[in-house]
N, C-alpha and C positions, 0 to 999 in steps of 0.2 A: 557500455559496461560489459566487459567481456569476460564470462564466469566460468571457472577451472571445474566444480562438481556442479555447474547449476548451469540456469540458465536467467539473464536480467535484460528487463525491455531498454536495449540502445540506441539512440537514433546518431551514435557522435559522429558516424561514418556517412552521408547523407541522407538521414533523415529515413532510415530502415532499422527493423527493429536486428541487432546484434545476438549471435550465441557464441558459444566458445569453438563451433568446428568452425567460426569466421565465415559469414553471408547467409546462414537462414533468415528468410523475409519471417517473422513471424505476423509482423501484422498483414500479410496478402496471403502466406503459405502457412507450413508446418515449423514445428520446431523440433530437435534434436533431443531422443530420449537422457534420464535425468536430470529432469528440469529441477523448477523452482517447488520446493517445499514434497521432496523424493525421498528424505533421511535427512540423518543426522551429517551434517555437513563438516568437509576436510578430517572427516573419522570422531568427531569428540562425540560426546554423550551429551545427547539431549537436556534444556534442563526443565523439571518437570515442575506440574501445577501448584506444589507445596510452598510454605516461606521460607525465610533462609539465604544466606550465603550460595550461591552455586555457580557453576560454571559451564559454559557451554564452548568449551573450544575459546576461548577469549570474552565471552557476554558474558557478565556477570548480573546477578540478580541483586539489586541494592535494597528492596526493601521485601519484606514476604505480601503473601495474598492476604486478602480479608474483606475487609466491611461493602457493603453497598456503597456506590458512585454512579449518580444519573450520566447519561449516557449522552454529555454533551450540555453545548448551550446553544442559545437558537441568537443569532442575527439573519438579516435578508441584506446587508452591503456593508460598502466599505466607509471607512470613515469616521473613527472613533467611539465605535458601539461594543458595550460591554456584554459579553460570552457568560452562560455560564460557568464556564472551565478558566475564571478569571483573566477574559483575554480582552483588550481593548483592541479591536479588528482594526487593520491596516487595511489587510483587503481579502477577499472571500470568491472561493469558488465553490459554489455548491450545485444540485441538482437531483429532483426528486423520480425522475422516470415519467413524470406526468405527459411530458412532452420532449421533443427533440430539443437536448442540452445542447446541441454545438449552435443551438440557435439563440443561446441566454445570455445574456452579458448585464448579470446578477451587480455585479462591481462596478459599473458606470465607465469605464475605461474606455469605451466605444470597439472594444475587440471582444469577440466571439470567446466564453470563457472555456467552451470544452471544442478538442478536433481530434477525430478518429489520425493515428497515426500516417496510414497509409495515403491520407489524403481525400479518400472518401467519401460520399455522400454519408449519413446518418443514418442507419436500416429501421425505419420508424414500425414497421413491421413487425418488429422484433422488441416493441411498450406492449406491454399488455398487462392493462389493471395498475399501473404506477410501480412497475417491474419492468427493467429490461433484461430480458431472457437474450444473454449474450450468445452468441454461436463461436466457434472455434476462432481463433485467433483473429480474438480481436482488441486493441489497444485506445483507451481513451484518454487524452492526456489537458492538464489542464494549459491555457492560452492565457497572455502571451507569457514567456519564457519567464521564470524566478527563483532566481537565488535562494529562496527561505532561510534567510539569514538572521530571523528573528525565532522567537517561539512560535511552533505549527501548533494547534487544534484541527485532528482529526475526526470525523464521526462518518463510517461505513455500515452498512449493513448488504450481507453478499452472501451468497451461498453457493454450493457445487452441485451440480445435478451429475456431475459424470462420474468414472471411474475412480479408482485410489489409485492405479497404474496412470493418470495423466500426466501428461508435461506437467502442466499447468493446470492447477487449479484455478478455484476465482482468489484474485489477488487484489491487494492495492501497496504500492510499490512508491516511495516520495524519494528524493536528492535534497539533503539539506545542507547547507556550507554558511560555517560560523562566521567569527571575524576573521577566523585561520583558517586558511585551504589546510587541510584537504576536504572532500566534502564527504559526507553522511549518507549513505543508504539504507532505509528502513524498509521491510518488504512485510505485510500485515495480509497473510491467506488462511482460507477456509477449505477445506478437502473432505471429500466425502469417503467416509470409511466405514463399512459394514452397512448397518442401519442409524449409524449418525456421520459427525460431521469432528473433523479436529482442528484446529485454530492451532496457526504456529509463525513465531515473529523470528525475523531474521533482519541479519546486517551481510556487508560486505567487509573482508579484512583488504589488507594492501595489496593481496594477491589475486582481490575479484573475485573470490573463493565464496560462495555461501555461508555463514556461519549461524549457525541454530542458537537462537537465544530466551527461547521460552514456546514450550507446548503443551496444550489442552485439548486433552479427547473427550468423548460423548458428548458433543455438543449437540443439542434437535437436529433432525435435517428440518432445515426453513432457517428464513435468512438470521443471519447471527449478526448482533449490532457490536460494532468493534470502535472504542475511541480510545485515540493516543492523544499524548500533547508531548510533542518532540522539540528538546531543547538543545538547538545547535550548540552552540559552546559547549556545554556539557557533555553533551551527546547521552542524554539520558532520557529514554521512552518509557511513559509513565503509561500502562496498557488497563485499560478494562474490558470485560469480555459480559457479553449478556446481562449489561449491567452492576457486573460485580466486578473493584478492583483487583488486579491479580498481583503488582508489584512494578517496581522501577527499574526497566533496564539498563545497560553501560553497552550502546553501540560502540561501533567500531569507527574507524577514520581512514580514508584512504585509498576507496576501492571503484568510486565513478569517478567518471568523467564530467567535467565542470559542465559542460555544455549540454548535459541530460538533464538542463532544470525546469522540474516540472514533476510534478504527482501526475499518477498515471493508474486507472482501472486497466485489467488485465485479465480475460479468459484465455485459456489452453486448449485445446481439438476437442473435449467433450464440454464446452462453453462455462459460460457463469451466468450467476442473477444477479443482480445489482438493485435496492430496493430504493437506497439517497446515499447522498454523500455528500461532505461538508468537509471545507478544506480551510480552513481561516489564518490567518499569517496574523500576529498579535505584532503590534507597535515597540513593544519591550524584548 
């Protein structure tokens, strides 16, 4: 995915992560200032925490914020087990920090469900307390390769210990492709700002461009639980933040690359935390 004001974790070119000057390794190196979640993207006006109608450069907000929503549903595999986010699980990657995730194969699939991009060993180092305390660029993506061509349930919880000048914040970044190519980019980050933290959801347009489609400041600093449930066809991300829902987005269509499939954890040069995460593919 190769991104005109940003920057999105690519591997379409062998299997290294993509920026827009074409060949920053991010997962081994640095990456190229103006990254992911730096402004309001391709010039539009952010769109803010209130309900309503709004627009962000092309994302529009379909329903306003409001009421409380638990923050997820709990399954442990694949195979017909119902979510609470009303999802009958297909198949699931998850992983709580307890222990080295590219060693879990949660889904019975007999493949390793998480692998650092670069190839990597796992810096087990870097668990502490059922926290991975990521360090600079680093990409964790889930195994083997999926389309998400059903409805995703998402449930992160992540935070940014570094600067508000970073590339990269702590991110979590999914490719989803409906029954109709093209496919869907959802990119779900937390940024540290002042004494808190902001949450802000983005897409891809057909230009690869970044496009801002809902932001949330003052968030604690400490890790922030973020759940989507993204529905390819529609392309519409239903987001709740710190357990409160915020409203249903209108992604965009058209801006990865088929062969980016796969959700993906993602720190920037001043790292990320990552607490769990929960990725579940529904049947329907």
């Amino acid at each position: 995915m190769m991104v005109g004001n940003g920057l999105s974790p690519s591997v379409s070119s062998g299997g290294t992560a993509s920026s827009s000057s074409g060949g920053s390794m991010l997962g081994s190196a640095s990456a190229p200032s103006g990254a992911l979640g730096g402004g309001s993207a391709s010039g539009g006006q952010p769109a803010v925490a209130t309900g309503g109608m709004q627009t962000a450069t092309g994302g529009r907000q379909v329903g306003g914020g409001g009421g409380s929503l638990a923050s997820g549903g709990s399954s442990t595999a694949s195979g017909g087990q119902l979510s609470g986010a009303g999802c009958t699980v297909e198949k699931m990657w998850a992983a709580d920090f307890s222990e080295d995730p590219t060693e879990l194969d949660i889904n019975g699939d007999n493949v390793k469900d998480w692998r650092l991009r670069d190839g990597a060993p796992f810096p087990a180092d870097e668990l502490q307390g059922g926290v991975w305390h990521a360090k600079g660029a680093r990409l964790l993506d889930t195994a083997p390769g999926n389309s998400f061509n059903h409805r995703v349930v998402v449930d992160v919880r992540l935070r940014h210990p570094g600067l508000e000048s970073d590339d990269v914040p702590a991110a979590f970044w999914i490719n989803v492709a409906g029954p109709n190519a093209p496919v869907v980019s959802v990119a779900a980050e937390v940024r540290h700002v002042g004494n808190s933290q902001r949450f802000r959801l983005s897409t891809l347009d057909t230009e690869s461009h970044l496009v801002e489609l809902y932001t949330l400041p003052g968030l604690a600093d400490d890790l922030v639980e973020v759940h989507l449930e993204i529905t390819p066809g529609s392309r519409q991300v239903k987001v709740s933040v710190a357990g409160v829902q915020r409203g249903t987005f209108q992604a965009l269509a058209g801006g990865a690359d088929p062969r980016d499939a796969f959700a993906s954890l993602w720190s920037g040069k001043g790292g990320a935390e990552f607490g769990s995460v929960s990725v579940q593919l529904c049947t329907e």
